[in-house]
Every structure is written in C-alpha cells, then in structure tokens.
C-alpha positions in Angstrom: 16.7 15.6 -17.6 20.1 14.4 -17.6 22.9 12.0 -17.9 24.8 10.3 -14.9 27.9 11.9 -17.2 26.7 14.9 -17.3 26.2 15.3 -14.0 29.4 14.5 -13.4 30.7 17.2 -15.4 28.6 19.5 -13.0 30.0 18.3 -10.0 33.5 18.8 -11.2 33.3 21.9 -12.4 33.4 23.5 -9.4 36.8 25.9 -8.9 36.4 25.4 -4.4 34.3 24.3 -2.2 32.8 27.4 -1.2 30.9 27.7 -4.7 29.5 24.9 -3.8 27.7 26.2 -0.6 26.7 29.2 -2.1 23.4 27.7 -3.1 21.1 27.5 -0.1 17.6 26.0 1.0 14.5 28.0 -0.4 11.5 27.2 -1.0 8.6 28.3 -3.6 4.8 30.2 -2.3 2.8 26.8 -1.3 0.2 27.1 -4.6 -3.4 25.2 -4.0 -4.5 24.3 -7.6 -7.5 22.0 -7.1 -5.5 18.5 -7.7 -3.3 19.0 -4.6 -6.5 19.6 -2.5 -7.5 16.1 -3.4 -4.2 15.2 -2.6 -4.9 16.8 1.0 -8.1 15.1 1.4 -7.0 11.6 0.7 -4.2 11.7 2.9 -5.9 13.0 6.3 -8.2 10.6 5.9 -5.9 7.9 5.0 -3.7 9.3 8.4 -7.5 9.8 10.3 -8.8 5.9 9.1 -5.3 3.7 9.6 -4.5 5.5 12.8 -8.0 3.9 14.1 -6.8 0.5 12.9 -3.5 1.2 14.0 -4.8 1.9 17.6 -7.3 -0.3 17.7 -4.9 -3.7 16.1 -1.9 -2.9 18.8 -4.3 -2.1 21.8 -4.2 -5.9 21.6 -1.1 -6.7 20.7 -0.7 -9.3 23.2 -3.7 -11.5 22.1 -3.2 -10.5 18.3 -3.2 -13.5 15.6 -1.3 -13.7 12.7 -4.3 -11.4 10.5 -4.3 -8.6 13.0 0.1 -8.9 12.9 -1.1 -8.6 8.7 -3.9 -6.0 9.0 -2.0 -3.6 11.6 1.7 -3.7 9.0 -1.3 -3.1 6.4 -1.9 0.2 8.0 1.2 1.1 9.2 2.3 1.4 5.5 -0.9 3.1 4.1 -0.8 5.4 7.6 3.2 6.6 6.4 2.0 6.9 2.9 -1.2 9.3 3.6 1.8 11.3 5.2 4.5 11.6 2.5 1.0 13.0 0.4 0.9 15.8 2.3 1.7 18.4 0.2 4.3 20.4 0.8 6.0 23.6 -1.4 8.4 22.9 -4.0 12.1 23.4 -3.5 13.9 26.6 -5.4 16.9 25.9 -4.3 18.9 22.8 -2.5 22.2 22.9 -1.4 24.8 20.6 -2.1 25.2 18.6 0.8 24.5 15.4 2.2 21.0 16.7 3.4 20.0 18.1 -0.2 21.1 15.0 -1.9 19.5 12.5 0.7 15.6 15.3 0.1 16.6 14.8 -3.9 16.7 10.9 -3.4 14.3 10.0 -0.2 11.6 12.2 -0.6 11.5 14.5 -3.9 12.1 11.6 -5.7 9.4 9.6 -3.8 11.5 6.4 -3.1 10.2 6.9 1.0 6.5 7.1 -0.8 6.9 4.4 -3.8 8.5 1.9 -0.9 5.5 2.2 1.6 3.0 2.3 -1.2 4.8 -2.0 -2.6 5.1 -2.6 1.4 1.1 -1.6 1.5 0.6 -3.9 -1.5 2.2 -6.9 -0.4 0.5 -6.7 3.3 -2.9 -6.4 1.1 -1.5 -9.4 -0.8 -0.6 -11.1 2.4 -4.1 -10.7 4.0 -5.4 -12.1 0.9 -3.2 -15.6 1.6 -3.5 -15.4 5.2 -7.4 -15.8 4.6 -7.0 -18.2 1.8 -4.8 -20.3 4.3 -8.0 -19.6 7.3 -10.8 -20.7 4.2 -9.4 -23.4 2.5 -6.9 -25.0 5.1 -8.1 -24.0 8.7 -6.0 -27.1 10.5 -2.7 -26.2 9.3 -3.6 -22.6 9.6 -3.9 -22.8 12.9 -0.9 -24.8 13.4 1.4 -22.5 11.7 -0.3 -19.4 12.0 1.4 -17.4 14.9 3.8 -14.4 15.4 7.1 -16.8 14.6 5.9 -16.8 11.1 4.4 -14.1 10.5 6.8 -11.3 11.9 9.2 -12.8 9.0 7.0 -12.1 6.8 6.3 -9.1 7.6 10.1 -8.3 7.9 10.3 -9.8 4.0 7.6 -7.4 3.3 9.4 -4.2 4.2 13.0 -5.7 2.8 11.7 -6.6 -0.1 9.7 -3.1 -0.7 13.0 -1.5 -0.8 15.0 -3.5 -2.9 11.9 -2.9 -4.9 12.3 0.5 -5.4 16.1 1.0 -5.0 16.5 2.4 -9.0 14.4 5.3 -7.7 16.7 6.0 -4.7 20.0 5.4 -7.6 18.6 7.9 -10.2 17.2 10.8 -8.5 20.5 13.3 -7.4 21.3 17.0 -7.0 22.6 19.4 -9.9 25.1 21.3 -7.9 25.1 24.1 -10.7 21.6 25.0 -10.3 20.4 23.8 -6.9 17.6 21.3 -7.9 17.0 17.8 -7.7 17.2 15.5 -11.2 16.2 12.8 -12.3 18.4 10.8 -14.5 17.6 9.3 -17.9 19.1 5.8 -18.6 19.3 4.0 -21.6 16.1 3.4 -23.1 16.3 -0.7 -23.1 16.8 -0.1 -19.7 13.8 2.0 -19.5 11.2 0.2 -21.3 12.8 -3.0 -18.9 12.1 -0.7 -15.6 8.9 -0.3 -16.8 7.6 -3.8 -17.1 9.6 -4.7 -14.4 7.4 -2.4 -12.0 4.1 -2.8 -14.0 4.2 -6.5 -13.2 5.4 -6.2 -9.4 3.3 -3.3 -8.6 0.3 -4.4 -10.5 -0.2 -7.5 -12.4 1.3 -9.8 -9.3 -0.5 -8.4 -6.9 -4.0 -8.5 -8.8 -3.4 -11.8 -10.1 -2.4 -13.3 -6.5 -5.7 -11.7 -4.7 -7.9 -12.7 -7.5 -6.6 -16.0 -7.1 -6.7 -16.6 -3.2 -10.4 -14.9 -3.4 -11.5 -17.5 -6.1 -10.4 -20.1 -4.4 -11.9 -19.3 -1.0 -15.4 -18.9 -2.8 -15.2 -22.1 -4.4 -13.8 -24.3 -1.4 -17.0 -22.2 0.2 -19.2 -23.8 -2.7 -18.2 -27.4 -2.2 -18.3 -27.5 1.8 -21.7 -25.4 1.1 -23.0 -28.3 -1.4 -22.4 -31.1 1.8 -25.4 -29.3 3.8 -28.0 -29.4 1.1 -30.4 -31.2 3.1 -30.3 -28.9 5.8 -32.0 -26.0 4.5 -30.9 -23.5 7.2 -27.4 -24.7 6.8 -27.8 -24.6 2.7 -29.5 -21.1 3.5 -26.4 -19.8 5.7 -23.8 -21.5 3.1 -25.2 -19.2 0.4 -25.0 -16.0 2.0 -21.9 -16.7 3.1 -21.0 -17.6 -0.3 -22.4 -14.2 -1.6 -20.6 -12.4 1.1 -17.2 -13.9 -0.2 -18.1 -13.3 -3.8 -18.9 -9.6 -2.6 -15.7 -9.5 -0.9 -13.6 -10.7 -3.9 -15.2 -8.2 -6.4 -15.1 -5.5 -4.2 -11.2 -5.6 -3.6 -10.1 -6.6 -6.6 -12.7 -3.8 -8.2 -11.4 -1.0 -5.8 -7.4 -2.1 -6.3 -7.7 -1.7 -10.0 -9.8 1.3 -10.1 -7.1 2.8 -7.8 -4.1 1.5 -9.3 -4.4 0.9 -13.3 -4.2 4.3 -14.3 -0.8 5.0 -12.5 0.2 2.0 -13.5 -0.4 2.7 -17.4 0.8 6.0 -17.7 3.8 4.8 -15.9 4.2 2.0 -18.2 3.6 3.9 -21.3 6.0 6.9 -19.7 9.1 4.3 -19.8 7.7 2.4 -23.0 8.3 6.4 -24.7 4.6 6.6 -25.3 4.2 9.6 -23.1 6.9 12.6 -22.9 8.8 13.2 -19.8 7.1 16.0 -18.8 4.7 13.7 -17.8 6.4 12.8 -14.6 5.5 16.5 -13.1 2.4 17.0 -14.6 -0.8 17.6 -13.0 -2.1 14.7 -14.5 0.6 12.5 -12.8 0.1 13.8 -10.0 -3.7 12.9 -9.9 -3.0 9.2 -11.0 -0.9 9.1 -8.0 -3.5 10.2 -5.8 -6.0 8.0 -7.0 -3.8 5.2 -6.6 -2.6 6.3 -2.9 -6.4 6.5 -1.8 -6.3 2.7 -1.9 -4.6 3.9 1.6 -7.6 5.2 2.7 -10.2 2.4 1.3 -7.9 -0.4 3.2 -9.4 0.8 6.6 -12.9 0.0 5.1 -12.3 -3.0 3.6 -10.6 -5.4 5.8 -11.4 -3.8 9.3 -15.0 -1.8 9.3 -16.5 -4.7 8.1 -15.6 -6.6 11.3 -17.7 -5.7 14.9 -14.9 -6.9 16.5 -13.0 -3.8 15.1 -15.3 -1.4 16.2 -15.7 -2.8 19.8 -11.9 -2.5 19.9 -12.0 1.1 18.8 -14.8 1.4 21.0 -12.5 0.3 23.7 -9.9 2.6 22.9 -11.7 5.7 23.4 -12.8 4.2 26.3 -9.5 3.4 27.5 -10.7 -0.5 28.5 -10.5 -3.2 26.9 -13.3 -5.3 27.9 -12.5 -8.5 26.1 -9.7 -11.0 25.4 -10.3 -11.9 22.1 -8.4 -10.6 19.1 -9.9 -8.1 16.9 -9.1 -10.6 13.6 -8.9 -13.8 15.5 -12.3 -15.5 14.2 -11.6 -14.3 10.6 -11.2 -17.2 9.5 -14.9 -18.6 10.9 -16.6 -16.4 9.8 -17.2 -17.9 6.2 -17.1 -21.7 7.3 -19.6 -24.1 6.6 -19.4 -26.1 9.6 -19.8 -23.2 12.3 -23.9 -22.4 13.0 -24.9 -18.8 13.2 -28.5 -17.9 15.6 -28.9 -15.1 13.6 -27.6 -14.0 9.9 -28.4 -10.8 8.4 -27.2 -9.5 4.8 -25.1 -6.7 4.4 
C-alpha cells in the first residue's frame, strides 16, 4: 500500500525510458485452492443460466415490453459479471505502459467487475418498480410503459454504475519500480466516507427500495383481494396469489441479503479500519465476493424460471421457432391481479 506521492516519486525516478520497459508481462502457475473453484462454479453457471435469458428475452425483441427490456439488461450485467469471475493467474510482472496501467485499473482492480455487479443491482431494483408500477398502478403502467422509457433507464443504469465506481478506477495504478499493480491508500476520513458511501448504494438502497415495492404490491393485492370476499373462488384465488407475492418478496429480499451482507460488512468494516488491509487479498475476501456475485446466477431463477412463458421461449430457441407473439414478460403484471379469472390454479 501506497501513497499517490509516493508513487510519484517512483515514476520519476526513472534515469530513461528504456528502464522503464525493462519490466515485462508474466504471469504466476494458475493455483486451484478450493475457494477459486467455487469461484469457477458460480461463474459458468451464472454465464450457462443468463445466456438462456439472454437468448430467450432478445429472440423477442421485437414484441418485448418494458420487463423483458428490464429482465434481459438484468442478465446482460450478471452474464459479464459470471465472466470477469473467471479466474485467471496472478500477474508477476506488468509493464509500464498504457496496457499495464489500463489491467491495474479495469480489471485487477475490479472496477469492470464492481460496475456490472451496481448495473446488476439497479436492473434487480428496476424490476422490482417495474412490477410495483404493473401491481399497484396497471393503467398508467400501460400507458407509459414502453421502450421510449425504459431504454433511458436502462442507459441511467449503466451511466450511473460507473460514476458509481469511478474511485476504484482513480486509485488502483502501476508501480513502475516493481512491476505490480497498487492500490492507493487515501486519507482515512476519506476512507471511512467511501465506505458508507458504497455500503448504502450497494446495499441499504437497494434492499430498502425492493422491500418497499414488494410490500406494497402484497398489500394493494390484500385490499383488491378483500373486494371479492363473497365470491369464494375469487377470495380463494386472491389468497394464493397473495401467498405467491409474499413468497416472492421474502424470497428475493432473503436471497439478496444472504448474498450480499457479508461483502458488504467486511467491506464496510475494511474502510471503517476494523479489518487490516490485507484483507482485500485474502481468501476470505475473496469468498465474500463470490457469495455476493452468485446473486448472478440465482437472478435467472428468480425472475425468469418461474415464468412458462420463459421456458416456451427457450423452448423455442433450441427449436429455432418461435411459435408465439407474445412477450416472454408481457403478462407479468396479470398474473397477481384480482380482477383476471384463472380455470385452473395450482400452488407452487
């Protein structure tokens, strides 16, 4: 660990330019202690899972609605993600060159990884409203829901996500003496501010948003279920489609912070000083990270698998047909109203 002094020191010690291209690109025996396996798991099936979605969301792109637009960015981000946690072997030596310092900055320091993971986020937040919008105020949402909105948003999604995570991309450089990437140490205010600043955008934002929009979808479900009382197969269908929602709403907001609260402490307690920096190329970070990223590979599950008009469109796919007009997400949002009468309901 450094200082952005120091390094400048470093960089203008140098007596020509050719000692500075003496150091070259190596690279270190790929090691397989058991934590990176995990790390391999998660991220082919977080490519194998989102590349279905990703396939099966576009195949329609010309009838999609604004939740497939959502659900297909969704996987985009968690599909580039499972890829930057391949594992790769560690660098020995980088050169100092435009390359070396753009690997130090992109990819050793994870801003590529850390920008897709908040652009995954925020497209899992904006499912979340898009269905609150469906639930709660189905006119307007039809009105306004189409791709003029939405590809904005989804524009605002990736923008934002790397404004985001721009100090990562600012404090990761090269040290020209040695031939490895650094990370630099700011002032510790500065520190223990980064790390609230990313605890709340990454974690308590995001939670409190989908808690919010779920919550509210279950109890707009629980009044328009309470209008059908007297119609006992109505009441009947209100209630399961109540429980459903309920289901729903535990199970993501259950799965996100299982994922993502460990990260997100150690992170925070890293920058509030509680943990030692060594901590940031632990093992042990390293396996925070991954549980965190597999929220990657339960997205697939939780907001496509669940639909049959996903599988029918991966069906379709593999089929190379596409038998039907309808989008994939394009009844999302009536499936859990009141007023719509289902022949046949089973629980699942």
């Amino acid at each position: 660990m450094r200082t952005a002094t120091a390094g400048d020191e470093e960089y203008s010690s140098f007596s020509s330019v050719a000692e500075q291209n003496l150091i070259t690109w190596s690279w270190k025996g790929m090691a397989w202690p058991w934590y990176v396996i995990c790390e391999l798991v998660i991220a082919v099936l977080g490519i194998t899972g989102n590349v279905l979605v990703i396939a099966a969301v576009f195949g329609r792109r010309s009838k999609s609605r604004s939740t497939d637009i959502l659900v297909g960015n969704l996987a985009i981000a968690d599909f580039v993600t499972s890829i930057l946690l391949i594992p790769y072997p560690k660098l020995n030596s980088i050169p100092n060159s435009w390359t070396g310092a753009l690997f130090c900055k992109v990819v050793e320091g994870e801003y590529l990884m850390w920008t897709t993971v908040t652009a995954s986020i925020y497209s899992l937040v904006a499912v979340s409203l898009d269905r609150f919008f469906a639930v709660v105020y189905p006119i307007q949402f039809r009105r306004f829901a189409n791709r003029r909105l939405v590809n904005p948003i989804v524009c605002l999604i990736w923008v934002g996500s790397c404004v985001f995570m721009v100090r990562i991309f600012l404090i990761n450089s090269t040290n020209v003496i040695l031939g490895k990437c650094v990370y630099k140490r700011e002032h510790r205010n500065l520190e223990i501010v980064y790390g609230i600043y990313i605890f709340v955008v990454q974690f308590v934002l995001p939670t409190v948003l989908m808690l919010a929009t779920q919550v509210a979808i279950a109890r707009s479900l629980r009044r328009e279920a309470a209008r059908f009382v007297s119609n006992e197969s109505t009441a009947s269908f209100h209630h399961i489609a109540r429980s459903r929602v309920l289901t729903l709403t535990l199970t993501v907001v259950l799965v996100y912070v299982i994922c993502w609260a460990p990260d997100q402490i150690a992170f925070f307690s890293f920058n509030l000083g509680l943990i030692t920096p060594s901590f940031v190329r632990s093992p042990f970070a390293r396996v925070v990270t991954a549980l965190a990223i597999c929220n990657s590979c339960v997205n697939p599950i939780l907001y496509t698998l669940r639909h049959p008009q996903f599988r029918e469109a991966v069906k379709d796919f593999f089929r190379n047909t596409n038998k039907t007009t309808t989008p994939i997400f394009g009844d999302l949002e009536s499936q859990f109203r009141p007023d719509k009468r289902h022949p046949k309901i089973e629980i699942t």
